[in-house]
MITIDREN-916054 format. One record per atom (N, C-alpha, C): residue in one letter; x, y, z. Coordinates in steps of 0.02 Angstrom, whole numbers, plus 50000, padded with zeros to 5 digits. Layout:
REM MITIDREN-916054
AXYZ ...
REM end
This chain:
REM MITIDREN-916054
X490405033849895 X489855031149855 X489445036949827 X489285034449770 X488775041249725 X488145038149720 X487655042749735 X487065039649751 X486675046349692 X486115044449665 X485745049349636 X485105044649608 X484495050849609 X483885050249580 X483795054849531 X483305052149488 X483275055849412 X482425053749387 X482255058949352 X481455058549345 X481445056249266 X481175051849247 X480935049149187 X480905050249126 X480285054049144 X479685058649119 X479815066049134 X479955069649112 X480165077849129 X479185079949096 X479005076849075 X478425081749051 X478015079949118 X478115074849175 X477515071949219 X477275076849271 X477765082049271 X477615088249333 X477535094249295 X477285092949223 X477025098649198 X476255097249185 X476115089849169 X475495089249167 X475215086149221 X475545087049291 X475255089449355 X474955096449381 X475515098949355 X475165108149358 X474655110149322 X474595106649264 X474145107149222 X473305104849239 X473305100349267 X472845097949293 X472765101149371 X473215103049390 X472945107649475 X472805112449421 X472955117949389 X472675122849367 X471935123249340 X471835116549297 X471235116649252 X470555114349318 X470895109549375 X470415108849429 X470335115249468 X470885120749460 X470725127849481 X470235131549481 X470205130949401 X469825135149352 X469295133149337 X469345125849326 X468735123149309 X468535116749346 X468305116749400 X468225111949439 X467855105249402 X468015098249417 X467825093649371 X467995088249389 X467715080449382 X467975073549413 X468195073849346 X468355076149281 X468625071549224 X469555075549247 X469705081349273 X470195082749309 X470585079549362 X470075078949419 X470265077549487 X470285070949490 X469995066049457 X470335058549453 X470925060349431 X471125061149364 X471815056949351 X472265061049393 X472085068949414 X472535071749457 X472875066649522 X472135066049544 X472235060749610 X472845054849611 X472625051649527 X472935043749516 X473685047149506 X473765050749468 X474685052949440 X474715056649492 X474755058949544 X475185062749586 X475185056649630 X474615053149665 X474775047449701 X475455043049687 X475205041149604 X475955039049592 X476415040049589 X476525047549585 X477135051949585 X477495052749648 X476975053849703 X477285053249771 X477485047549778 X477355042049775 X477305035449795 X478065032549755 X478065032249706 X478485032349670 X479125036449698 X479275042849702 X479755046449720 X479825043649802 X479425043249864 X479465041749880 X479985033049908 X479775028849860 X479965023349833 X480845022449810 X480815027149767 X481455026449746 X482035029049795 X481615035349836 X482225039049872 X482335033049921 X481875029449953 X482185024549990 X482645018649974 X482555017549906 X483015011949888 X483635015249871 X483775023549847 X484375027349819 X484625026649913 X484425026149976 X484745028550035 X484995021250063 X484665015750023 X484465008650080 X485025005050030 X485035006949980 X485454997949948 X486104997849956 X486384994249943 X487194992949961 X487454985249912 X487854986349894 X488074979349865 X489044978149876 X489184971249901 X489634971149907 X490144965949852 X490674964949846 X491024959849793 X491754960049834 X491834951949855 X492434950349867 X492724944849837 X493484946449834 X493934943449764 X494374939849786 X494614933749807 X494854932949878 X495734928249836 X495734930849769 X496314925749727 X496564934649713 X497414935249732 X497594940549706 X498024938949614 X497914932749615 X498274930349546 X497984923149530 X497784922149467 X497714917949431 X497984913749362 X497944907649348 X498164908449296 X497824907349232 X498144907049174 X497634907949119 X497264901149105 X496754898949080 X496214891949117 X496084890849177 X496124894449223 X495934895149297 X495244897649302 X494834894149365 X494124898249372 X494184903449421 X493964909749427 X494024913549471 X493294915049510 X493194912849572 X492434915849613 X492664923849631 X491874927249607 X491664933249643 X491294932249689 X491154934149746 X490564932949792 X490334940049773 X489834940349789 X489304947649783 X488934947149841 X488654951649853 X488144952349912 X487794961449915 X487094958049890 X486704963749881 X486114965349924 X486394970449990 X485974971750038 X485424979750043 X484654975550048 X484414979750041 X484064983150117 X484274989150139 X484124991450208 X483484995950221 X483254997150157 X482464999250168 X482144994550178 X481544999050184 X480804995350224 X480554992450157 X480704994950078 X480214992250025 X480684987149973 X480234984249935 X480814980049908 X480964982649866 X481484978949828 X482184982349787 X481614974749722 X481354978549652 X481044973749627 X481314971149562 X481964974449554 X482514975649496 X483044979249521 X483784975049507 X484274978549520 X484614977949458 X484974982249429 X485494979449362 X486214980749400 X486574974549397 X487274978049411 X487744977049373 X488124980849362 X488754982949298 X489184985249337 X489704980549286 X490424981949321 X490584988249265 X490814993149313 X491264999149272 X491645000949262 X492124996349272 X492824996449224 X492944992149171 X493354998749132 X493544994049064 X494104989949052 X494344989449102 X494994983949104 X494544978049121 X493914977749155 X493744970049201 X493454965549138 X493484958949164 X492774956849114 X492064959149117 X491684958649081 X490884962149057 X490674960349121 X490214963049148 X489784959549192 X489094962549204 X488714957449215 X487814960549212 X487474957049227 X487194958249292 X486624952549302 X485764957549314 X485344953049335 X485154957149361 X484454952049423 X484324955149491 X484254955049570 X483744957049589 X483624954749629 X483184958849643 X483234954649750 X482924961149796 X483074958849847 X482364964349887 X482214957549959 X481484964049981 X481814966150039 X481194970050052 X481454973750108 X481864970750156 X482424975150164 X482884970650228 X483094966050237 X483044964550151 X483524955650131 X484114956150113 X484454951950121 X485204950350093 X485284944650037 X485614946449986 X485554941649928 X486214940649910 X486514934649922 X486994932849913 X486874927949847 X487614928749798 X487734924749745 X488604924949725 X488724917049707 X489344916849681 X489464917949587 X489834921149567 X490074922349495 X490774920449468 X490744913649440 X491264909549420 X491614915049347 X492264916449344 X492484916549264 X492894911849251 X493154911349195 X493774907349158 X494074911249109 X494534913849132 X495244918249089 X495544915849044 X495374916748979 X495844914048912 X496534918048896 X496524925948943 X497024929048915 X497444932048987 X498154932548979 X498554934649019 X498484943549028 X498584944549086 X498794950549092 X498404954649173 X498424961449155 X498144965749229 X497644965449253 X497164965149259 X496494967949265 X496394971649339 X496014976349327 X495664980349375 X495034980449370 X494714978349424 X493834975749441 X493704982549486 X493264985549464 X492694991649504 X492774998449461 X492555003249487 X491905001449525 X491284997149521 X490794996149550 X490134992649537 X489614998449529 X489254997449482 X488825002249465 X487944998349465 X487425001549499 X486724998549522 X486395003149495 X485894998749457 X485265003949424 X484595001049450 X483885004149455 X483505002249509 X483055007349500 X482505005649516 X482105011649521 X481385008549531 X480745013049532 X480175010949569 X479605007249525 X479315005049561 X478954998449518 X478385004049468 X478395009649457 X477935012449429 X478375014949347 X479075015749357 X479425015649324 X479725024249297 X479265026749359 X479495034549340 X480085037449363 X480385035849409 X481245037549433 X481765032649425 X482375033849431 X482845030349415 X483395031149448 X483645026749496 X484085025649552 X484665022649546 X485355026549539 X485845025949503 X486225026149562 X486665021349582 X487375020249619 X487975018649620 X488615021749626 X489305019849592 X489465019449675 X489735013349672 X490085009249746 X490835009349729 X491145011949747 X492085011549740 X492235005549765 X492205001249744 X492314991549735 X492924992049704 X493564991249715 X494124992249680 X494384988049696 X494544981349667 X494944974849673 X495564972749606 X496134970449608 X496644972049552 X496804963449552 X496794961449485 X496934953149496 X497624952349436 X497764948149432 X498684945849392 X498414939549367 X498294939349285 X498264934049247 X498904930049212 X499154923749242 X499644922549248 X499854917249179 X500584918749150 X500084916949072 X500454907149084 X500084903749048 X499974894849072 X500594890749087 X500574887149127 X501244883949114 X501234877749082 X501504876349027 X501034867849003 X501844864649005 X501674858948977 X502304852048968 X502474853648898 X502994856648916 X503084859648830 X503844854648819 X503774850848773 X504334846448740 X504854848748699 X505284851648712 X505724851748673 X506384845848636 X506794844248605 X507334842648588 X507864844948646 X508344841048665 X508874842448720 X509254846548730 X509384848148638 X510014854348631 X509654859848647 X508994859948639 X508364865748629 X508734870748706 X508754866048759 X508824870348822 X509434872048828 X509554877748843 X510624880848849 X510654878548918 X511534875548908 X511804873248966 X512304879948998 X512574881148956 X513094887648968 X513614883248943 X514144888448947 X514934887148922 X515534891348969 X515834887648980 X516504889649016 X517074886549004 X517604888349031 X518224885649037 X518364886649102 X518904881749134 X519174882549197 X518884876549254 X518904879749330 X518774875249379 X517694877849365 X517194871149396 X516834873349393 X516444873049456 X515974876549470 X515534876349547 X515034871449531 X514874866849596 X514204864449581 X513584866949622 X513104866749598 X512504869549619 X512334868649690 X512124873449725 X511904877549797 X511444874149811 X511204870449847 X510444868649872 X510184875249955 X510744877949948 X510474881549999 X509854886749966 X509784891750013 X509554899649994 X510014903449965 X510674902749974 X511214905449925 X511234906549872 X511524912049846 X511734914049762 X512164909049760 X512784905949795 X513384905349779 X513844902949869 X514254901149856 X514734900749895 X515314907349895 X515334908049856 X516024913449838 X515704916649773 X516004925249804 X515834930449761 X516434931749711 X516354932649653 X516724931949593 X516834939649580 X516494944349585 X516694950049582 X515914954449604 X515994963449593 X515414966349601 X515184968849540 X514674971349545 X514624975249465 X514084982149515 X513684983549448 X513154989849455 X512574986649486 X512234990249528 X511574986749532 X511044988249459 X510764983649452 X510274982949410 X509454981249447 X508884985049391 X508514982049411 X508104976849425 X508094973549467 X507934967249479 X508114963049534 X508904964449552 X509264962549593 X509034965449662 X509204957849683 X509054956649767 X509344961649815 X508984964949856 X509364971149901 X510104965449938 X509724960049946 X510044957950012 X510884954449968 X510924955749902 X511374955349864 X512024961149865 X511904967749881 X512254973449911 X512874972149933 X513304975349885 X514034976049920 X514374980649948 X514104981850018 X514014990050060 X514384991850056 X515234988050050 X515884993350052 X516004996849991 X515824993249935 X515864995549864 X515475002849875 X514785000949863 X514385005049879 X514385012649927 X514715010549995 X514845016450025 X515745020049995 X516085015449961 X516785019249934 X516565024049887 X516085022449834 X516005022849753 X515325027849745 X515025028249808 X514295032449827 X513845032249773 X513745023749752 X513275021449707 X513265013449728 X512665012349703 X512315002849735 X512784999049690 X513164995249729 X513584988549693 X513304982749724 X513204977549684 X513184970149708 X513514964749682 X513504961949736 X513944955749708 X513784950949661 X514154950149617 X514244945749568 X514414936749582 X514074931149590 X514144924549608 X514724922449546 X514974916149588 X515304911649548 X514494904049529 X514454904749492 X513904898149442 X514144891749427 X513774887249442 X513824881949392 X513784883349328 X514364881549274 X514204884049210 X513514882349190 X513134875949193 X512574874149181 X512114876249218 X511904879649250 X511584882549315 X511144888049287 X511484891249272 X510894896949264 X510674898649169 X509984900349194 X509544901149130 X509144907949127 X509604911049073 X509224916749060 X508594918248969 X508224917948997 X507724920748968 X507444926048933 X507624925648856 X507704933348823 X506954934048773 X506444938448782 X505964937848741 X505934944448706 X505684941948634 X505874947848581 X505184954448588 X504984958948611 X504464961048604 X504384967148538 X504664966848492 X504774971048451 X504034970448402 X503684976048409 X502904973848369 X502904973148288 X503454975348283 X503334974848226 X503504968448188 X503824963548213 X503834954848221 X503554951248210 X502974954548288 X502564950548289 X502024949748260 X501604943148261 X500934942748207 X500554938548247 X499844937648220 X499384935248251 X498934938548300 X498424936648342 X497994936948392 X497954934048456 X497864936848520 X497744931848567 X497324931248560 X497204923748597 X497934918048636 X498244916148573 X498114915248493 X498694912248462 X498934918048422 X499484919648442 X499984924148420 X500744924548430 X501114926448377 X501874923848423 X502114926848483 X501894932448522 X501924936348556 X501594928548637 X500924925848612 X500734924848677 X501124916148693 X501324914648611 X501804910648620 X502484909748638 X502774914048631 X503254916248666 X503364916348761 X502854920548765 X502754921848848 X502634914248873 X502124910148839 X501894903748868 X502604898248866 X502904898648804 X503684895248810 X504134896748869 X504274903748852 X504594908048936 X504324904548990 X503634905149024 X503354901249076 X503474891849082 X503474889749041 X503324883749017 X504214881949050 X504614883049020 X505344881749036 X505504884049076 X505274892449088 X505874893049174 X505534887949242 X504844886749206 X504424880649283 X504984875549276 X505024870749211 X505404867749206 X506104866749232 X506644871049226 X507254872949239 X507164873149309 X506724877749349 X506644877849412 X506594871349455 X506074868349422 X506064861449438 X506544856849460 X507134858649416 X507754854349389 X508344857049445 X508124861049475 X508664866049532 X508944870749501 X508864874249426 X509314876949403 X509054884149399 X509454891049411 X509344896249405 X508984899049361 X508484903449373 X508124904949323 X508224912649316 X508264916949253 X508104925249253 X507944927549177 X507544932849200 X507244935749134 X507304940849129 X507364942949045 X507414949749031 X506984950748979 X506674956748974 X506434958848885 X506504967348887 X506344969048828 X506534977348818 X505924978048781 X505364981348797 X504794983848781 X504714992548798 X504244993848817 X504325000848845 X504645004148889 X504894997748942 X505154999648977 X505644992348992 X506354993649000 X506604986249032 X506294983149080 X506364977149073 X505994970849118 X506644966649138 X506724966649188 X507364961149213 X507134959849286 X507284951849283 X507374948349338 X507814942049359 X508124945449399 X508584940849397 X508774934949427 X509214930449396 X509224923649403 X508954920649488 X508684916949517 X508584914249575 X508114905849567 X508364903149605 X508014897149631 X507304895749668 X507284890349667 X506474889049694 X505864890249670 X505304886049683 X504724889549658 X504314895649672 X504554900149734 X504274905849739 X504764911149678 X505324909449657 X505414912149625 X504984912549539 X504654905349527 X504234906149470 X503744910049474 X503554912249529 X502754918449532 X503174926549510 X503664926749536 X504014932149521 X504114932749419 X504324925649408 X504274927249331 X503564927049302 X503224922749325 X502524925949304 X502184930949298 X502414935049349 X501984942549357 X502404945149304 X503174947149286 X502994948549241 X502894947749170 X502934938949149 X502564938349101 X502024940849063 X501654941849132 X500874940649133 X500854949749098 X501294953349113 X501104962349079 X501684962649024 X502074957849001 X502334959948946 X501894961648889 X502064967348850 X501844970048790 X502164970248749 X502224972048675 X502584975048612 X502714982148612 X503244984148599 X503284990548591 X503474992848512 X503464996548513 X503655001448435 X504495002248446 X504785000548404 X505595004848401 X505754999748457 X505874995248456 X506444989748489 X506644986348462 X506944985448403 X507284980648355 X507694973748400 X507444969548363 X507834963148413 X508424964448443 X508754965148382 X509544966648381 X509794971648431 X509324977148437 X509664982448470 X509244981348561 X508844978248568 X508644973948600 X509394970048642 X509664965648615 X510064959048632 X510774964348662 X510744970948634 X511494974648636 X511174979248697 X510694981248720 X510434985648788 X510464979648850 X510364971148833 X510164966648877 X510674963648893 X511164964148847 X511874959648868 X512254962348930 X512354968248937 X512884970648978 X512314968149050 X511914967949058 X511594966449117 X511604957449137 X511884955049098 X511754947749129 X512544944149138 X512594937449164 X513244935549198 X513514933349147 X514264932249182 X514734928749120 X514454922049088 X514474917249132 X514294912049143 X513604908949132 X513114910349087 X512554908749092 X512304906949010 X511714902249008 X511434899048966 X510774904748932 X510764907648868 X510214912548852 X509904906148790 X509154908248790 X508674907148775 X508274912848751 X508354912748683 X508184917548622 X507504916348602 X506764919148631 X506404917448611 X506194924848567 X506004922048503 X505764927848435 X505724924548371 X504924929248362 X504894929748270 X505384932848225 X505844936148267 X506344940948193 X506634935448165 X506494937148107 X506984930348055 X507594935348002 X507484940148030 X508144946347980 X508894942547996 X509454943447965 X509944943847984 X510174948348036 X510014953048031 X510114959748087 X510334958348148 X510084952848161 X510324953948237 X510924946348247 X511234944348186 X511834939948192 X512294943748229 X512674946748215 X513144950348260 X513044950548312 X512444955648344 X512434952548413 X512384948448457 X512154941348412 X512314933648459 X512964931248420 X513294933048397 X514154933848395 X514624936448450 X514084942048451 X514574945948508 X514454942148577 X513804939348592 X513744935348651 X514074930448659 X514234927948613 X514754922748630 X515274922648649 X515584931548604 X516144929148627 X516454933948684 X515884933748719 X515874935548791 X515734927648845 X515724925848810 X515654917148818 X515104913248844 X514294916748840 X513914915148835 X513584912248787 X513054905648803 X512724900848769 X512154901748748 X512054904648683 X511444907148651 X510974901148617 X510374900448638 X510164896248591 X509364899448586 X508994897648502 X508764901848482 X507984898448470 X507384901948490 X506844897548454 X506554902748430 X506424901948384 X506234903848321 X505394905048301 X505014907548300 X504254907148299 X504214907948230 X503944904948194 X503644905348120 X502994909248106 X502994915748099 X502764920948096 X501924918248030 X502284915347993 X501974914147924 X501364908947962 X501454904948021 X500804900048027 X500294904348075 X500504910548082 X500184914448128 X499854919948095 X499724918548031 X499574924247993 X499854930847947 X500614929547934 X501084933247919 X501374930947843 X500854929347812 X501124928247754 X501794929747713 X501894936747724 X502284940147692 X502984938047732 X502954935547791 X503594935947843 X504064931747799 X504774929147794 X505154926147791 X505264919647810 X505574914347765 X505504908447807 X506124906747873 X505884905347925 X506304904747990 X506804900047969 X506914894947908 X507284890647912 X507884894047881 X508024898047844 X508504903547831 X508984906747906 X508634909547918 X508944911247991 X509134907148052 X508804899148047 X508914895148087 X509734889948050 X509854890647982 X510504887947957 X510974892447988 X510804899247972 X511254904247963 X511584903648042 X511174903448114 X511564902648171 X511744895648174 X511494890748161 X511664883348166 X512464884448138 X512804888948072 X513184888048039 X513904892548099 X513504898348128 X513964899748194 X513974895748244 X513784891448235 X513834886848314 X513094890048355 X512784892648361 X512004895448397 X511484888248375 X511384885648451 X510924881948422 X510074883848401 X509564882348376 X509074885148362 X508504879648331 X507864882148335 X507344879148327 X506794882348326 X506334878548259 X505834883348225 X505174882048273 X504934886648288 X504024883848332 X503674885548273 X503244881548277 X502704884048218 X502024884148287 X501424886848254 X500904886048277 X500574879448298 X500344879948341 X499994871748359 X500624868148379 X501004871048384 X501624865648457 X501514864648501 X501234868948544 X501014871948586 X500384865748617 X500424862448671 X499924857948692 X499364863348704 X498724861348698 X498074865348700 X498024866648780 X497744873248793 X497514875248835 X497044874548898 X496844868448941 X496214866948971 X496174869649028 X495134871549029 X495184872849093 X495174868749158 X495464873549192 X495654869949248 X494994868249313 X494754862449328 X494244860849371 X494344862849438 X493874864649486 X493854864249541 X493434859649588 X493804856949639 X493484853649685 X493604854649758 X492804852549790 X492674854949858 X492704849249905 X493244848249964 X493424842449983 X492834843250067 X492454837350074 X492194837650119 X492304829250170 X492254829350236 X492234823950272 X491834823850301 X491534816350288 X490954814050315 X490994810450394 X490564810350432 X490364805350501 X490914801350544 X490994796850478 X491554792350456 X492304794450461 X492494799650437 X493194801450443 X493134800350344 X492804800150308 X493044798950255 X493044804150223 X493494806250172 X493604813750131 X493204810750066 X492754815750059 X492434812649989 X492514821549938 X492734818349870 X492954824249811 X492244827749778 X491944833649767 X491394832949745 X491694841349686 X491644839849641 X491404845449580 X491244853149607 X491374857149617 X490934863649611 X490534865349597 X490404862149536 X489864866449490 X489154862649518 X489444855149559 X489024853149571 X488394852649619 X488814859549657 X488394862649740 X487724865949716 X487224865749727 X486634866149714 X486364872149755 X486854872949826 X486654879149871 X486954886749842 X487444886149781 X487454894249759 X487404895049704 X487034901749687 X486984901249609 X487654902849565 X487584899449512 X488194901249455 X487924903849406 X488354910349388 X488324911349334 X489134914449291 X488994908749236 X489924908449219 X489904913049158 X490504916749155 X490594923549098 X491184919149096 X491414918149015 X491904915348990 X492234920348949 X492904922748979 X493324927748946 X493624924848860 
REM end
């Protein structure tokens, strides 16, 4: 913790000397009063502040390590003051620039504790890092200034929404095969039977390891499952910036991510494998798995995908292919409406994967100049790729999400009551 005091007035201990000198020289009550009154206050004051720079303390606990986007998040705070004088103004500021704004301002007396709750509501996905906390303060005379940085360092995951997003039937890939087919695992299993090994990639499950490969070849191999052709769903999002258009939350970028979320909940739902990839700054892959702990895994990293410079869709789809299974259903979410990247959902196919394509309409997002998506949506319809245009406002609206505090009464009865409606803590709501 950094603690420091600071004087005001830099001229106030010159025209203290000034006045001991002139009462020196020239003895006088039009001197020795105000001497008396401004050094009184000066001690008193300095005095004052050094005790509140040694006594205060403030604490903030964050008790959600992830949220999602329309979610309310509580801060608790707690601002303890351990001197003997009171604290008659506190300002506190959050000092990081990743957090949301924050500023209130406290005040607490001697040897009190002041507790308060601080509701937000998150409109936008992504990292945040909360702290330090920074306290400003100083003495009721107003001549020092009592400055404290508390290393409060809390890290939260804005998780981007999952809504009831409607598509058309063909909209979702089933996959394509030929041959005998597997039906779906209800175990913890990848699979019943391993189909072959490949490279490890990142993403893949340790406990997936094919040690003999691995210790022959003195590099990580894992095993490769046999799938239900319809089974697994992979998830391809375009992050190429130069695509994309608009602003968050409406932009094709945050529409995209919210589709991604929106369907692998879905699919998951349905028992069916879920995995994602994108090529931004750095590859993002995760790969296919079941259950709903596996949807927090795609959320997180939803929730930090970005745009990068120099990732062309196309060359995008040709870095992402060799990493995913024979057997699986892709889901093309992107604004590129170029031809450019036909070939490479040519070439996916005829690796015998099921491409199907949605399309973001760049132009309702602010992109005037962009191309119309229905061009590029014939052009794969005419290869067999199925595809579909999103425009803006498809997208069901955003709400926030309420909280309620379940209490039982005398009776045994559970009665539902509001939050906002507790009267014992204060709120104060910052809306991101």
């Amino acid at each position: 913790m950094i603690r420091s005091l600071s004087l005001n007035h830099r001229w106030l201990p010159v025209l203290l000397g000034l006045l001991v000198l002139l009462q020196f020289l020239v003895p006088s009550a039009a001197w020795l009063v105000p001497l008396i009154a401004l050094g009184g206050m000066f001690g008193l004051g300095w005095w004052w502040a050094r005790a509140l720079r040694d006594g205060l303390l403030c604490r903030r606990a964050i008790y959600a390590p992830w949220v999602q986007v329309g979610d309310q998040l509580d801060q608790h705070f707690e601002l303890i003051n351990n001197s003997s004088v009171p604290a008659l103004w506190v300002e506190i500021e959050e000092g990081s620039l990743d957090a949301p704004p924050l500023r209130r301002i406290a005040a607490a007396g001697g040897g009190e504790q002041v507790r308060w709750r601080q509701e937000m509501v998150f409109w936008r996905r992504g990292h945040y890092r909360f702290g330090p906390l920074e306290l400003c303060t100083g003495d009721p005379f107003g001549l020092f200034t009592v400055r404290l940085t508390i290393p409060d360092s809390h890290e939260l995951i804005v998780h981007p929404p999952v809504l009831d997003v409607r598509l058309p039937p063909r909209s979702i890939p089933q996959g394509t095969a030929a041959g005998q087919t597997h039906g779906a695992i209800p175990s913890q299993q990848r699979a019943i039977s391993t189909a072959t090994v490949r490279a490890w990639q990142p993403g893949d499950p340790l406990s997936h390891i094919h040690w003999r490969t691995t210790a022959r070849l003195e590099a990580p191999y894992v095993k490769s499952f046999e799938r239900e052709p319809s089974g697994d769903v992979w998830l391809l999002v375009d992050l190429d910036v130069s695509a994309h258009a608009g602003e968050p939350p409406e932009s094709t970028l945050e529409y995209a991510v919210t589709l991604a979320a929106s369907l692998a909940a879905g699919a998951l739902a349905e028992g069916r494998a879920v995995g994602l990839a994108a090529w931004g700054m750095t590859p993002w892959r995760v790969a296919p798995a079941r259950g709903r702990g596996h949807l927090a895994a795609l959320l997180q990293v939803l929730a930090e995908l970005q745009p990068a410079e120099g990732r062309p869709w196309g060359m995008a789809l040709e870095q992402l292919a060799p990493t995913l299974g024979q057997v699986v259903g892709l889901l093309l979410l992107t604004p590129t409406v170029s031809l450019d990247w036909l070939p490479a959902v040519l070439r996916l196919r005829q690796r015998g994967l099921s491409p199907t394509a949605l399309l973001l309409d760049a132009r309702t997002f602010g992109a005037s100049e962009a191309a119309d998506p229905q061009i590029m949506r014939q052009a794969l319809l005419g290869v067999g790729v199925s595809a579909e245009v999103i425009v803006r406002g498809a997208l069901p609206p955003i709400t926030r999400r309420e909280r309620y505090d379940f209490f039982v009464t005398a009776h045994g009865r559970t009665i539902r009551r509001r939050r906002d409606d507790r009267q014992e803590a204060q709120r104060v709501v910052v809306t991101l």
